[in-house]
N, C-alpha and C positions, 0 to 999 in steps of 0.2 A: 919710387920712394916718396915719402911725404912727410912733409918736415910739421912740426907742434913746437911751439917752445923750445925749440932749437935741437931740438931732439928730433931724430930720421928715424920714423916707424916703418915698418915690410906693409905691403899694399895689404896683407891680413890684416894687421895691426887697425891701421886709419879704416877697412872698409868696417871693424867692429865698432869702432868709434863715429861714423857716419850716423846720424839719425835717417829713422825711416820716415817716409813722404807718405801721403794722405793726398789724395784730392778730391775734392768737394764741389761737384758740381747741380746747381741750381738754374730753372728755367727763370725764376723771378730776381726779386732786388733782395740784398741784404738786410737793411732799413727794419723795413715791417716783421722780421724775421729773426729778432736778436733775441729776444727769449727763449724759443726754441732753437739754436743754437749753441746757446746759455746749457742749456741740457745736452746737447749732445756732448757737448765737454766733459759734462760731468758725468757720462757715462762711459769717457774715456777713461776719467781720471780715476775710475771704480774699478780698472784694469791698469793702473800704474801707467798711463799715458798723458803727458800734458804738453800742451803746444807752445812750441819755443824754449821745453827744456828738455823731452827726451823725445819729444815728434817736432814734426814740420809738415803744418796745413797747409794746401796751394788750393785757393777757390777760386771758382768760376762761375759768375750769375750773366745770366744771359738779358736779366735788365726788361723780361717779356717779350722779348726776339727769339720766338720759339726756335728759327729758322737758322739762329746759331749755335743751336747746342748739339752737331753733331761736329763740329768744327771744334767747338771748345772741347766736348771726348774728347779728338783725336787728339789735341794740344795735350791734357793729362797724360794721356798715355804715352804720348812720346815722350815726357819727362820719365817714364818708370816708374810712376807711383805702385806703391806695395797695396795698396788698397783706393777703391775708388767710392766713395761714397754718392748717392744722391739724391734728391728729393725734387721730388715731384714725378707724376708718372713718364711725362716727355724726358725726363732729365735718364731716368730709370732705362729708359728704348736706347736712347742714344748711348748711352756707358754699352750698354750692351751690344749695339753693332760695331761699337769699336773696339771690342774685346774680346776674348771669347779665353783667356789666359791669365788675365790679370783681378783679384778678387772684388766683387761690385756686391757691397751695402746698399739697397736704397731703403729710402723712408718716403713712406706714400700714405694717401687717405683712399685711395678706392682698393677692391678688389686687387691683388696685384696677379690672378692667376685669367681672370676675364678681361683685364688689360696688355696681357701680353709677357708680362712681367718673365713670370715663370710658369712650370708646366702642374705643380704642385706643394700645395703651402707646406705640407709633411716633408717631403722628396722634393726641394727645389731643383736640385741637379744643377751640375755646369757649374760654373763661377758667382754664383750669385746668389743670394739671400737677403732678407733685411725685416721689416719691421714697417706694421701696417696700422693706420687708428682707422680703417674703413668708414669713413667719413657719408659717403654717398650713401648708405644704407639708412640714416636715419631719418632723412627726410622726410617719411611721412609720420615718423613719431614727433617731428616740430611743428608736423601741418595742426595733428591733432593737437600738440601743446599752446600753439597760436590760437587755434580755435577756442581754447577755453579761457583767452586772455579777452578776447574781442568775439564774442558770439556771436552778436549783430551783423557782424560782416559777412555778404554775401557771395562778393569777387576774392581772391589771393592770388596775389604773384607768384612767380618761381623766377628765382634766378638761376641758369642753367650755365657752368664755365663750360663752354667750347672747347678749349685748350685742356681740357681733360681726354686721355684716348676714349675714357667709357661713359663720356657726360649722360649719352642718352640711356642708362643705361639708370638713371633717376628719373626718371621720366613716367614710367607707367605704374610704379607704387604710390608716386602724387597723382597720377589720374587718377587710381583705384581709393586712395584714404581721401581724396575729394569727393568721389560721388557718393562716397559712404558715408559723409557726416554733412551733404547735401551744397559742394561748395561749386562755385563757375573759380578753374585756374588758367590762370594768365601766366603762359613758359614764356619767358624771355631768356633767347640762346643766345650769351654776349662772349666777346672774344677781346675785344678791347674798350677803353675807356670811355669813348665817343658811344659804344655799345649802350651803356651804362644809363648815361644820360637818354639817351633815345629810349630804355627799356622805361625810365618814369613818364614821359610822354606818352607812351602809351597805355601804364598803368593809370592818368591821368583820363585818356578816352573812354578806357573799360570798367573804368569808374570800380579801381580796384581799394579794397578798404586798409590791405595787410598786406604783408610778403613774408616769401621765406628766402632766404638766401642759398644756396644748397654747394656744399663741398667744392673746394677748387683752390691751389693754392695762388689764379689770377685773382679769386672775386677777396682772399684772405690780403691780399698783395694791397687792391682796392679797398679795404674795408675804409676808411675815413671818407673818402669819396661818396660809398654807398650810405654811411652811416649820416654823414651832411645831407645829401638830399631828401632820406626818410625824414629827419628832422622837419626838414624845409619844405616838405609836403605833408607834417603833420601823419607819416603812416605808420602804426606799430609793425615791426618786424623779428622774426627770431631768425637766427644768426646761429652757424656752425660749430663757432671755437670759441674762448673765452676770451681772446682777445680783444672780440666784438663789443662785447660789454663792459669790459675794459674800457676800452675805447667813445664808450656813450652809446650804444646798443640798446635797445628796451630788454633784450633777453637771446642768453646762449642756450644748445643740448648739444653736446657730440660730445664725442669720448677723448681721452686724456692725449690731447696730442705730445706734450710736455714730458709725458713718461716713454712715448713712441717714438721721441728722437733720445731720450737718454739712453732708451735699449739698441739706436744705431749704433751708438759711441760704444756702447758695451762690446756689439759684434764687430765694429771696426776694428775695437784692440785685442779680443779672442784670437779674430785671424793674424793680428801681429805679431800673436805667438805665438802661434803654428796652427789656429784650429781651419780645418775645409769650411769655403760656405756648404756644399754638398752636404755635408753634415749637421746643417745649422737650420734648422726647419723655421718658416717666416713665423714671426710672432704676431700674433693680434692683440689689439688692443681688448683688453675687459673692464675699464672704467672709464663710466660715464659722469660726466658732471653738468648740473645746469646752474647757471651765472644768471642773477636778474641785477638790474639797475633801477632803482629806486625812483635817482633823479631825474634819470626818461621816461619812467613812466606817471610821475607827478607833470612834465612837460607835455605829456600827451593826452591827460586827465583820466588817467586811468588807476585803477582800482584793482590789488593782487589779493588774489586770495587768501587768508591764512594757510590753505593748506597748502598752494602752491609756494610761500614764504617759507615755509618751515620743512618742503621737500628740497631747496632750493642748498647745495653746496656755498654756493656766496651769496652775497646781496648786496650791492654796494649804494649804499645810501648819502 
């Protein structure tokens, strides 16, 4: 029995009154990630769910110690969480070897069916399902976007997150839209911070003019990192997500991640109330937006098109 207010309810009683657990597991920090968070809420709250009055969120960020988040799985799951939410693709594997019972949301930006994820975006199957902004596909529509910001430039970077299961899997559409609008690219495959720094040393060698930064959610983790030293080496770059630009970025393209975590929170609370992932076919994202910043590219002496001004979602001047 279980006493309330001095009242003894039957174990029925107190388990209806129990709120249901949530757990939240992430390979990176919280920090750089509270806007999109910010949204998964609210795509709870669109299914009458909110935390710390009729749910209870238990997270878990691995801080970019990829190497703990099969450990922190199995911590969730041994509480019994009712649902297991995740994001990132490493975060996505690991839910998933430690389950195969318990319901797993992830929210990802690559491929989730060429990752591992699951076996079919329509027919996920098994316990799991979630919500994808396919991030890694666009990269060579930023090569080409960069391109018309900075024509002159010969060399362009790539930054490439390792810590992605399917990083290279960006890779030969930036070879192929590079040799097709006549550019030398410079991969730089980093995995951590030190990476980072050593990838401008080298764009420094290869006497590269631009970059692109390409999908991940270490190099999104890093963005001020990366965004100070583009500055500090005077190189325009375009950048994934909007928060880049946000942030002092010369310019974003990639699709709505903001609407891709609020559609987790949606299927996180579906299955709260009774629905299968089995049944929950992964969603893709279909809006794209591109973000410029005005005042980096007045710091960089450059010059936006009208028409790229007036194609442009934001601009933050």
């Amino acid at each position: 029995m279980t006493v309330v207010g001095g009242m003894a309810l039957s174990p029925v009683m107190a388990h209806a009154q129990a709120k249901p657990v949530i757990g939240f597991l992430s390979a990176v920090s919280p920090g750089p990630f509270a806007q999109r968070i910010a949204f998964f809420h609210k795509g709870l709250a669109e299914t009458g769910y909110e935390d710390g009055r009729n749910l209870v969120i238990e997270s878990r960020w691995a801080e970019e110690k990829y190497d703990r988040l099969p450990a922190l799985a199995a911590e969730l799951v041994s509480r019994k969480v009712e649902v297991l939410v995740t994001y990132t693709d490493a975060a996505a594997l690991a839910a998933k070897e430690a389950t195969t019972s318990i319901p797993i949301v992830f929210i990802n930006g690559a491929d989730p069916v060429r990752a591992g994820i699951v076996a079919s975006l329509g027919r996920p199957g098994g316990n799991i399902t979630g919500a994808s902004f396919f991030g890694v596909d666009v990269a060579p529509k930023q090569l080409s976007l960069l391109h018309e910001i900075v024509p002159g430039v010969t060399a362009v970077g790539f930054f490439v997150d390792q810590n992605l299961p399917d990083a290279v899997a960006q890779v030969p559409g930036m070879q192929e839209m590079a040799r097709r609008i006549g550019l030398q690219l410079s991969v730089q495959q980093v995995r951590t911070a030190a990476d980072i720094d050593a990838a401008f040393g080298n764009f420094a060698r290869e006497r590269v003019g631009a970059f692109v930064v390409g999908s991940g959610a270490f190099l999104t983790n890093r963005r001020k990192q990366i965004i100070a030293l583009a500055a500090g080496n005077g190189l325009p770059a375009i950048y994934p997500f909007r928060e880049f630009a946000m942030d002092g970025g010369l310019i974003s393209y990639g699709s709505s991640v903001l609407d891709t975590f609020r559609q987790g929170g949606v299927y996180a609370g579906r299955i709260l109330k009774g629905d299968k992932p089995s049944d929950l076919p992964v969603v893709l994202s279909t809006k794209y937006e591109m973000v410029l910043n005005l005042r980096t590219a007045k710091a960089l002496g450059l010059t936006l098109s009208p028409v790229m001004l007036n194609t442009a979602d934001d601009v933050i001047e």
